[in-house]
PyMOL commands that place a pseudoatom at each C-alpha (Angstrom):
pseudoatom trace, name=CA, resn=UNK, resi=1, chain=A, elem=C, hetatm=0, pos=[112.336, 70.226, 112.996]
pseudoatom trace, name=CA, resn=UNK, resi=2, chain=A, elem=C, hetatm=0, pos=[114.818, 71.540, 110.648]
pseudoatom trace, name=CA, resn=UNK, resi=3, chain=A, elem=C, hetatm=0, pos=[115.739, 75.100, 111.560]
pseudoatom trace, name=CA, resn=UNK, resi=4, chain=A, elem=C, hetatm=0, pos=[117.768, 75.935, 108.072]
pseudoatom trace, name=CA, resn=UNK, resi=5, chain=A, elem=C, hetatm=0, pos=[116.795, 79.580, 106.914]
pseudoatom trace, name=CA, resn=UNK, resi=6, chain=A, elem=C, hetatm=0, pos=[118.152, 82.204, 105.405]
pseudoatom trace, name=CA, resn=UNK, resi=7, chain=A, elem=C, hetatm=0, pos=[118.171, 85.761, 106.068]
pseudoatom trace, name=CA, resn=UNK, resi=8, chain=A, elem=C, hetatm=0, pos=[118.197, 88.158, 103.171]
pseudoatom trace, name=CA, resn=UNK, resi=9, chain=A, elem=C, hetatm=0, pos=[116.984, 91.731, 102.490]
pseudoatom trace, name=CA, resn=UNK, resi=10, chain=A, elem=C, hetatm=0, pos=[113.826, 91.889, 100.793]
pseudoatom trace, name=CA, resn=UNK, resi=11, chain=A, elem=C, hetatm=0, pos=[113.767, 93.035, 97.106]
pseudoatom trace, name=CA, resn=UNK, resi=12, chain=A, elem=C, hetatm=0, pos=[110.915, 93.899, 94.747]
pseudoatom trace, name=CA, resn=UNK, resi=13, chain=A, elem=C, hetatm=0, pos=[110.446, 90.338, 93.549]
pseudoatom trace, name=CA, resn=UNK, resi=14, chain=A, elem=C, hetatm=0, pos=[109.800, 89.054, 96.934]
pseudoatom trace, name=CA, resn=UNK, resi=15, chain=A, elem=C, hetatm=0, pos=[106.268, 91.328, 96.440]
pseudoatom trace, name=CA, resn=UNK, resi=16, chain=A, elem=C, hetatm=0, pos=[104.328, 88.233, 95.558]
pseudoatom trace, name=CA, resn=UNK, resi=17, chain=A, elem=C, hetatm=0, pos=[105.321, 85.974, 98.348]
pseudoatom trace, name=CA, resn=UNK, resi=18, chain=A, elem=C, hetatm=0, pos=[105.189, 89.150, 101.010]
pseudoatom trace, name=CA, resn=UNK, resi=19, chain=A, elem=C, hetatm=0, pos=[101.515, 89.505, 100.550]
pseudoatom trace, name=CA, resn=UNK, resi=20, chain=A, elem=C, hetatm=0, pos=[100.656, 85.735, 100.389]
pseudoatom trace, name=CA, resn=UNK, resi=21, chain=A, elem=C, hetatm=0, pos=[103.090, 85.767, 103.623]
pseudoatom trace, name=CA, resn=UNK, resi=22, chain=A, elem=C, hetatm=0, pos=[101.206, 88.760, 105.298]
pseudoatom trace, name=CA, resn=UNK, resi=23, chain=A, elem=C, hetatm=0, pos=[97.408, 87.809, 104.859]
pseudoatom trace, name=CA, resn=UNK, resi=24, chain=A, elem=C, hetatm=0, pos=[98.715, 84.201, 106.266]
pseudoatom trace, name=CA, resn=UNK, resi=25, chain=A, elem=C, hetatm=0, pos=[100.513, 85.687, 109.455]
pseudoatom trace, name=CA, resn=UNK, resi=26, chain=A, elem=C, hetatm=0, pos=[97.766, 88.141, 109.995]
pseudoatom trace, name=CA, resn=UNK, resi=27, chain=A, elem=C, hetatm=0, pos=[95.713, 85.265, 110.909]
pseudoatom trace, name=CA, resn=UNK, resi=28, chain=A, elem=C, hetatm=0, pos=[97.748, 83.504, 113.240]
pseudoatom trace, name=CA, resn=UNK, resi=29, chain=A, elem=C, hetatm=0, pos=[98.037, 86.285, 115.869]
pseudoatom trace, name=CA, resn=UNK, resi=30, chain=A, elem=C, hetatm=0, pos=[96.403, 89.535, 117.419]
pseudoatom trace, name=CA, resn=UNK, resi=31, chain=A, elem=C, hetatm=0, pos=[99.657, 91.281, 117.591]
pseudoatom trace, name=CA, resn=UNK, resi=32, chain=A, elem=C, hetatm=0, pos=[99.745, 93.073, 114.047]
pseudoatom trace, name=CA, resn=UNK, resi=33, chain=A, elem=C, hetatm=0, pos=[98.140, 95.660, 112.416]
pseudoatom trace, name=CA, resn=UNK, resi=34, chain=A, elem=C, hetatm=0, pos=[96.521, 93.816, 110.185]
pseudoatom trace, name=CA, resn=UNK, resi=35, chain=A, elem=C, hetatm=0, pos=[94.075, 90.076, 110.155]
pseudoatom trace, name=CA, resn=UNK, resi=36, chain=A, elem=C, hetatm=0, pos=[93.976, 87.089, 108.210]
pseudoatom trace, name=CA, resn=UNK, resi=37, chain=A, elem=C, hetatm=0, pos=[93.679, 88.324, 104.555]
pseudoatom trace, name=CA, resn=UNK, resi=38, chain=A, elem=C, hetatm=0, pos=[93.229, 92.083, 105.339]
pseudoatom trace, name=CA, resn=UNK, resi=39, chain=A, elem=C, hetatm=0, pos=[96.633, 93.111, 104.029]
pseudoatom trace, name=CA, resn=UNK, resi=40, chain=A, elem=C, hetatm=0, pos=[95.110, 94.591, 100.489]
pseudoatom trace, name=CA, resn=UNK, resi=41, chain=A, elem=C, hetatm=0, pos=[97.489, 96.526, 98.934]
pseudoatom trace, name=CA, resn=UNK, resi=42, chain=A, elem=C, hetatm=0, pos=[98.119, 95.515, 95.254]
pseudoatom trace, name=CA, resn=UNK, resi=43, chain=A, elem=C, hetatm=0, pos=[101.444, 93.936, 94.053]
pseudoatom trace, name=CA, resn=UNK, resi=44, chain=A, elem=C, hetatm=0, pos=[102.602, 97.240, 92.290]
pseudoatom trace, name=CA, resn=UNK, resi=45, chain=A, elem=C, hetatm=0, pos=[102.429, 98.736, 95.915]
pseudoatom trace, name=CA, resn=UNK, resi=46, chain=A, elem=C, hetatm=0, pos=[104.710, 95.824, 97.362]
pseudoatom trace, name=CA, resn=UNK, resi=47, chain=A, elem=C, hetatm=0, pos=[106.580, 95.939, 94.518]
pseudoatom trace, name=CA, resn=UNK, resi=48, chain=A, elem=C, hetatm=0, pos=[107.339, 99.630, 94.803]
pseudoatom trace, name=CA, resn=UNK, resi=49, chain=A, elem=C, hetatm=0, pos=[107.755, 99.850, 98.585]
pseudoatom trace, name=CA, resn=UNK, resi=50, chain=A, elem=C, hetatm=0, pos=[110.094, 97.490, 98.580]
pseudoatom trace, name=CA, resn=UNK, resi=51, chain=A, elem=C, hetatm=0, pos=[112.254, 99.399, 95.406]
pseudoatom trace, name=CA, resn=UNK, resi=52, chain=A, elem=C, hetatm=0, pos=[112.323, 102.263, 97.897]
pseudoatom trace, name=CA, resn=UNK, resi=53, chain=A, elem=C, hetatm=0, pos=[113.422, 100.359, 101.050]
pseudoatom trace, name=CA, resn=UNK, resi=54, chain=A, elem=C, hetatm=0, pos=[116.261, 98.635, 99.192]
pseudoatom trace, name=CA, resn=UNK, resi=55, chain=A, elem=C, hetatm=0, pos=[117.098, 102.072, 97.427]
pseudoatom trace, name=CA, resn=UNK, resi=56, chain=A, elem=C, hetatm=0, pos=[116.999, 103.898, 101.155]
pseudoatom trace, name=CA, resn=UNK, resi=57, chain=A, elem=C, hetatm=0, pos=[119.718, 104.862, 103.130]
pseudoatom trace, name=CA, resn=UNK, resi=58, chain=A, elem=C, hetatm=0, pos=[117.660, 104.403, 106.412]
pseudoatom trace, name=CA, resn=UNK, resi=59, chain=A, elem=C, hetatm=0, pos=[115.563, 101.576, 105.915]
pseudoatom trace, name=CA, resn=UNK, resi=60, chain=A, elem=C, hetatm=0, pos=[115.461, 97.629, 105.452]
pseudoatom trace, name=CA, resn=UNK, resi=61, chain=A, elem=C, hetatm=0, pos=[113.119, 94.963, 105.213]
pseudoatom trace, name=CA, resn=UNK, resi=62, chain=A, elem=C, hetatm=0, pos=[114.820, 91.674, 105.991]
pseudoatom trace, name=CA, resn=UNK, resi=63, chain=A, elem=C, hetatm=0, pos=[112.658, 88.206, 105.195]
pseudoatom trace, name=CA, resn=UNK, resi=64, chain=A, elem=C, hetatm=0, pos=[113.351, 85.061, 106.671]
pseudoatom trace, name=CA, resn=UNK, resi=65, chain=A, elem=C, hetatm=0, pos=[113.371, 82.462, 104.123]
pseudoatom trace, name=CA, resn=UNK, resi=66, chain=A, elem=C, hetatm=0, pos=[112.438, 78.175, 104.244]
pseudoatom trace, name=CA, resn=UNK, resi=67, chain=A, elem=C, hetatm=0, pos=[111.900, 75.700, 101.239]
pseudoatom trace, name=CA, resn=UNK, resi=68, chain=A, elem=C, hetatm=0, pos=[111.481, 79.600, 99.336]
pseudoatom trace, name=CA, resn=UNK, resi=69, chain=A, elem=C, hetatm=0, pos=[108.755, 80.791, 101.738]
pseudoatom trace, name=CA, resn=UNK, resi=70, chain=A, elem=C, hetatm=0, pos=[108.992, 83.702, 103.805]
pseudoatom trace, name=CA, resn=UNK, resi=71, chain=A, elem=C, hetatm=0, pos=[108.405, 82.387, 107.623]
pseudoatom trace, name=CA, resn=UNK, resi=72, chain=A, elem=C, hetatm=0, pos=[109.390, 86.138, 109.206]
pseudoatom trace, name=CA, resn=UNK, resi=73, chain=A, elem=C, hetatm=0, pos=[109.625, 89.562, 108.154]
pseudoatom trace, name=CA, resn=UNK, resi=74, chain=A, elem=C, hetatm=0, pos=[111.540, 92.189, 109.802]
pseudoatom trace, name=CA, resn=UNK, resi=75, chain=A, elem=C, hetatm=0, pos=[111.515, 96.357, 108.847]
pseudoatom trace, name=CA, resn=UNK, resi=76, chain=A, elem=C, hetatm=0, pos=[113.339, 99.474, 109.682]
pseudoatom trace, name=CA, resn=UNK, resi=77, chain=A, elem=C, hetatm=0, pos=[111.652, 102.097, 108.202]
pseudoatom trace, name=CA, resn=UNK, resi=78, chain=A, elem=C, hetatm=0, pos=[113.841, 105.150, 109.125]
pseudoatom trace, name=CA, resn=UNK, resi=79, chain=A, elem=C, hetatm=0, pos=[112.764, 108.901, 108.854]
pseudoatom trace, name=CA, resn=UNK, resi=80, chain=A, elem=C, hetatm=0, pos=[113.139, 111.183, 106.077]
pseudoatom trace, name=CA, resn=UNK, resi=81, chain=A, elem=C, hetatm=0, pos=[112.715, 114.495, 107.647]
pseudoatom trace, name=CA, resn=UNK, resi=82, chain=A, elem=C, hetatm=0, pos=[116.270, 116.013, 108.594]
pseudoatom trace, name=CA, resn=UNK, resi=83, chain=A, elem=C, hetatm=0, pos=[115.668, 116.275, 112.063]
pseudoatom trace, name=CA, resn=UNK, resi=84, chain=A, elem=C, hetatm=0, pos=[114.343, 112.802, 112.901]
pseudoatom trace, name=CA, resn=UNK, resi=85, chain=A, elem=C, hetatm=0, pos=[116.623, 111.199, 110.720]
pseudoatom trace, name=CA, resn=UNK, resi=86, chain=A, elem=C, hetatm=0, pos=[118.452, 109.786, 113.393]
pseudoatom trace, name=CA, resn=UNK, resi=87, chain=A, elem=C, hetatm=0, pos=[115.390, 107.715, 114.561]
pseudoatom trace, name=CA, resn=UNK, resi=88, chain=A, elem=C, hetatm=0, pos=[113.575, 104.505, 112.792]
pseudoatom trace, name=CA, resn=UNK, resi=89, chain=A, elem=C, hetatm=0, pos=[110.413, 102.310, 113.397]
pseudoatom trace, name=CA, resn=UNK, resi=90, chain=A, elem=C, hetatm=0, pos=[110.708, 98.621, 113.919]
pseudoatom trace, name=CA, resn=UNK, resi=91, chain=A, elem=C, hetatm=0, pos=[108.270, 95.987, 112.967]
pseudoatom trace, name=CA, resn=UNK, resi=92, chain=A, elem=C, hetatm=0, pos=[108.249, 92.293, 112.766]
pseudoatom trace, name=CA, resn=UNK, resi=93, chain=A, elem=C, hetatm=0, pos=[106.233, 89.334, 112.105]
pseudoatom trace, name=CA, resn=UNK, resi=94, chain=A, elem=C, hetatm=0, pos=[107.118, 85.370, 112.461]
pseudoatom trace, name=CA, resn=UNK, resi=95, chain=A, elem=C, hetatm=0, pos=[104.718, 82.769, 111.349]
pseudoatom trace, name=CA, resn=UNK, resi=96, chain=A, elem=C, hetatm=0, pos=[102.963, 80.763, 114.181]
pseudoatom trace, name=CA, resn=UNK, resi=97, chain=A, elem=C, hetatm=0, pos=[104.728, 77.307, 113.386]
pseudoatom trace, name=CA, resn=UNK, resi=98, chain=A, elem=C, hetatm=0, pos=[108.380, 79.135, 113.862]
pseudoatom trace, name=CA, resn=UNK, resi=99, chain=A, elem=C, hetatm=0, pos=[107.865, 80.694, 116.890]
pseudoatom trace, name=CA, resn=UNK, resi=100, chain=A, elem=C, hetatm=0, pos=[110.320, 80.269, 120.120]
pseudoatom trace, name=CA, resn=UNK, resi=101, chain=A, elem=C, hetatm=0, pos=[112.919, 79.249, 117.775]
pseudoatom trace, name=CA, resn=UNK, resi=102, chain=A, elem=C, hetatm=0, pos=[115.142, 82.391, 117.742]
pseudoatom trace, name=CA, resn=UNK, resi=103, chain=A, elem=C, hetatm=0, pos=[114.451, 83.139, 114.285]
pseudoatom trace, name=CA, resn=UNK, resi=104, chain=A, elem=C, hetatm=0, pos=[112.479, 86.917, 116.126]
pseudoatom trace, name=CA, resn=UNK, resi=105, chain=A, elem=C, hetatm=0, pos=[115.862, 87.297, 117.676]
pseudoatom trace, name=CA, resn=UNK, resi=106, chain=A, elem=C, hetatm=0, pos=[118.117, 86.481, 115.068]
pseudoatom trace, name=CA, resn=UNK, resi=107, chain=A, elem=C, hetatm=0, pos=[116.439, 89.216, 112.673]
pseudoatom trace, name=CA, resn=UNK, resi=108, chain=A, elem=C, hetatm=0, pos=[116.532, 91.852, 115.615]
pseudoatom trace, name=CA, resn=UNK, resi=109, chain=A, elem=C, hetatm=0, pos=[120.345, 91.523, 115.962]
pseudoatom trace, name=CA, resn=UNK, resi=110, chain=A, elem=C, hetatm=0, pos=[120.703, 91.387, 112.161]
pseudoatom trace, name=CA, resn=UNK, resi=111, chain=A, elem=C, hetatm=0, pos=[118.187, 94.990, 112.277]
pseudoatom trace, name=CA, resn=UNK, resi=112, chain=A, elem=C, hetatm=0, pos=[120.327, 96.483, 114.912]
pseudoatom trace, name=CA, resn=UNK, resi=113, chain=A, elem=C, hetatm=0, pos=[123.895, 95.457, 113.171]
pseudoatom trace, name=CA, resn=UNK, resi=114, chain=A, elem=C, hetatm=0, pos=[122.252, 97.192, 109.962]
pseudoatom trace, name=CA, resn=UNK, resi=115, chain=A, elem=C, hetatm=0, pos=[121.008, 100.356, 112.178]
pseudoatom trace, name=CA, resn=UNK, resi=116, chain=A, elem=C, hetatm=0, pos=[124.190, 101.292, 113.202]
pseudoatom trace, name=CA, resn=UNK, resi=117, chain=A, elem=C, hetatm=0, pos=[125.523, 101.168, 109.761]
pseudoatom trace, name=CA, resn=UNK, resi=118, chain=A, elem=C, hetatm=0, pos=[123.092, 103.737, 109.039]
pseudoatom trace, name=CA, resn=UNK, resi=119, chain=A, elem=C, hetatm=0, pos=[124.017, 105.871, 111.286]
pseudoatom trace, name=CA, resn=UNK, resi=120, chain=A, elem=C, hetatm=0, pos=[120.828, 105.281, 113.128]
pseudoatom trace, name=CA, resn=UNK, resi=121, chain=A, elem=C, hetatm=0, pos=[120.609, 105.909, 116.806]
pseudoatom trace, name=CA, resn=UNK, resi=122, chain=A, elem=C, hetatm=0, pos=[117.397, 105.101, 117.928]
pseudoatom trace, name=CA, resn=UNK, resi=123, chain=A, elem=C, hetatm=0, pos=[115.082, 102.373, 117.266]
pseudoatom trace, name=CA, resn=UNK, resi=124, chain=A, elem=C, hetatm=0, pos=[111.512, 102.701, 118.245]
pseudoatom trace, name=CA, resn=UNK, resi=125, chain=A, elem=C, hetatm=0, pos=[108.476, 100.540, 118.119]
pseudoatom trace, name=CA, resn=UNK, resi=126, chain=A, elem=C, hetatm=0, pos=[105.001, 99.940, 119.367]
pseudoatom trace, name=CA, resn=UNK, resi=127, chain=A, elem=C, hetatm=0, pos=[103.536, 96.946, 120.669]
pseudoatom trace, name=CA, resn=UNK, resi=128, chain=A, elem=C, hetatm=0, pos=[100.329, 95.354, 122.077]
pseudoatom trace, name=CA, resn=UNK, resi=129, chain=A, elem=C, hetatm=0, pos=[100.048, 95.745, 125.733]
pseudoatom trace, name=CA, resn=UNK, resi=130, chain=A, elem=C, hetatm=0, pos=[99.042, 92.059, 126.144]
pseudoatom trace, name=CA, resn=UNK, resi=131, chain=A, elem=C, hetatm=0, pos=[102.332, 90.376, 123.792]
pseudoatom trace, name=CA, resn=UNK, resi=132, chain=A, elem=C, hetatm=0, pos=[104.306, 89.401, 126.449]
pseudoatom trace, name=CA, resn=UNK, resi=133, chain=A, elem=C, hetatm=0, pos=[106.365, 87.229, 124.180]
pseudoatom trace, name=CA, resn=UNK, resi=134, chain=A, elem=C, hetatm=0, pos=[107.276, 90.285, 121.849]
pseudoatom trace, name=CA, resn=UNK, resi=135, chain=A, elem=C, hetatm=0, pos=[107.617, 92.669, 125.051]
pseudoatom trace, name=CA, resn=UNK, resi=136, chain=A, elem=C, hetatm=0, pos=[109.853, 90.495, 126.212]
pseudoatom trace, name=CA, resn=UNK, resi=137, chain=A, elem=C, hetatm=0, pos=[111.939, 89.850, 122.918]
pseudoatom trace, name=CA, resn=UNK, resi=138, chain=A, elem=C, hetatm=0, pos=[112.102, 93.738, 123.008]
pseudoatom trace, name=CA, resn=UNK, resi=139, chain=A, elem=C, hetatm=0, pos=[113.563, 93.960, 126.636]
pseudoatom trace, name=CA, resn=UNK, resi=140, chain=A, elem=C, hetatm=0, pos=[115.994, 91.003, 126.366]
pseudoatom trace, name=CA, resn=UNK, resi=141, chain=A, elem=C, hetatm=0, pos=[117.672, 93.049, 123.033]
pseudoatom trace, name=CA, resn=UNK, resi=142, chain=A, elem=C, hetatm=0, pos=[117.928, 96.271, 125.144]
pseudoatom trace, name=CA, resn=UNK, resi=143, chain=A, elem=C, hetatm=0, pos=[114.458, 98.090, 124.498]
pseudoatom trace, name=CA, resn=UNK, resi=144, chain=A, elem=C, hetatm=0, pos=[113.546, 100.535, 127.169]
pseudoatom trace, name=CA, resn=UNK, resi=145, chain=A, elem=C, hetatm=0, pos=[109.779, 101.459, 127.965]
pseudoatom trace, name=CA, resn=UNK, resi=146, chain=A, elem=C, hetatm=0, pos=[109.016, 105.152, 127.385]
pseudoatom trace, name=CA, resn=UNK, resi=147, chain=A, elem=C, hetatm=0, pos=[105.112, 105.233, 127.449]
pseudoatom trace, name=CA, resn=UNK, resi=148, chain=A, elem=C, hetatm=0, pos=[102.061, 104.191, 126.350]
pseudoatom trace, name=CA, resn=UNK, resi=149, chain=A, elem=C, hetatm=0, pos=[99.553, 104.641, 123.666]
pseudoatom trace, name=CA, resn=UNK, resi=150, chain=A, elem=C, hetatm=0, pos=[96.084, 104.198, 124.693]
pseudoatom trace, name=CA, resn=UNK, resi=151, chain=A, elem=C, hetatm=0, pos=[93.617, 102.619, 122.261]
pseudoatom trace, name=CA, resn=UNK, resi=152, chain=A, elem=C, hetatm=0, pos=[96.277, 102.367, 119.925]
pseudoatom trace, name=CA, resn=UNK, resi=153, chain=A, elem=C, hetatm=0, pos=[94.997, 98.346, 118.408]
pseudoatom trace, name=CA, resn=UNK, resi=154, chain=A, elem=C, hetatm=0, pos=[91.382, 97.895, 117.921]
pseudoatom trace, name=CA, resn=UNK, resi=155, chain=A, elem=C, hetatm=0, pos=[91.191, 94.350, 117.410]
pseudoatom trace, name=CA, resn=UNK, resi=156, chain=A, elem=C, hetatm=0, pos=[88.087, 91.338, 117.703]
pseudoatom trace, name=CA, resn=UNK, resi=157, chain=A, elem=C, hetatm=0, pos=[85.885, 94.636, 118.791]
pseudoatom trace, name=CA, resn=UNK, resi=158, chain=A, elem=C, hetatm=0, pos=[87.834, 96.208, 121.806]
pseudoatom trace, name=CA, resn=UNK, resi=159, chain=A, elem=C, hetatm=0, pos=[90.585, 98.798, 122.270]
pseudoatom trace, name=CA, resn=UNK, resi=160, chain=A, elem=C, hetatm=0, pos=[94.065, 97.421, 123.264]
pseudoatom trace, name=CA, resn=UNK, resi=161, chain=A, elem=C, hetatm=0, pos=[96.932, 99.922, 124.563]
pseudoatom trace, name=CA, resn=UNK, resi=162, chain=A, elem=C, hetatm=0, pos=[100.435, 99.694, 123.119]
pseudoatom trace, name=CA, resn=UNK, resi=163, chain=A, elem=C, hetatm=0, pos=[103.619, 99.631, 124.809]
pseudoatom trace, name=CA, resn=UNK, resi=164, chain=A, elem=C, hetatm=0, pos=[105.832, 102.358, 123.223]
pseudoatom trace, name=CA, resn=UNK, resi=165, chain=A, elem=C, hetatm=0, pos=[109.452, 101.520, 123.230]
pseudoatom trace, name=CA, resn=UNK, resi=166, chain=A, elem=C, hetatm=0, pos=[112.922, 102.633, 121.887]
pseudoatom trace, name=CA, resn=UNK, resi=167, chain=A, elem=C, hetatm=0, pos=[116.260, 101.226, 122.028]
pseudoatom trace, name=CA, resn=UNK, resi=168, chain=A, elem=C, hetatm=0, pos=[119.424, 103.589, 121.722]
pseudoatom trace, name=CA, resn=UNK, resi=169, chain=A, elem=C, hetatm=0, pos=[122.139, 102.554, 119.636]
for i in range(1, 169): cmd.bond("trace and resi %d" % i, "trace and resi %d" % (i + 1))
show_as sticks, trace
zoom trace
């Protein structure tokens, strides 16, 4: 398989593709907060959150991209309030077909690198008690258990903990 993708920062233009990309990847694992198709926020929204993210000095969202589709999407969405502005939440998605190819670890490292540069020092994320393969993604790239969040996922009818994790820069 060819593995030549790009890594760019998402900007407001990118809104189309990011919801067609979301409602696709939604489908293809448990693991988000969303299913196939139930990511319904209009393209104004996308549009607008991602204005805001590019415009932020604490937050990213970072799109991996193939033949111009995005195949994983990767966001820091840092804190506004003064005294958690140090911290930031970390989420990420990589379509089924590109998994175990590095492209999860790739974006991490490019997340972290961007982290420090704003002056973030702590990275924190949840994630389903039963993704081993993200768990361990977090663990090889330095993220420390700290607790976890009961019924946090209710997905195909059941509750499913999280795994609540932060990495110090």
């Amino acid at each position: 398989m060819n593995n030549t993708y790009i890594i760019r920062e998402a900007v407001s233009d990118d809104a189309e593709k990011m919801i067609l990309y979301l409602n696709q990847v939604g489908g293809e694992s448990d693991n988000l907060l969303h299913g196939e198709n139930e990511f319904i926020v209009p393209i104004e929204g996308v549009k607008r959150k991602l204005a805001m993210s590019k415009e932020s000095e604490n937050s990213i969202v970072l799109i991996a991209l193939k033949n111009e589709q995005i195949i994983a999407r990767a966001e820091l969405e840092g804190y506004y309030k003064a005294r958690i502005r140090h911290r930031a939440k970390f989420s990420i998605s990589v379509r089924k077909e590109y998994w175990n190819q590095g492209i999860g670890t790739e974006m991490l490292k490019r997340i972290v690198e961007q982290a420090k540069k704003m002056k973030i020092s702590i990275i924190e994320l949840e994630v389903i008690s039963d993704n081993v393969r993200g768990i361990n993604l977090y663990h090889k790239m330095g993220f420390v258990d700290i607790g976890i969040y009961k019924n946090y996922f209710y997905v195909n009818g059941m509750f499913k903990d999280a795994v609540v994790m932060q990495k110090i820069l």
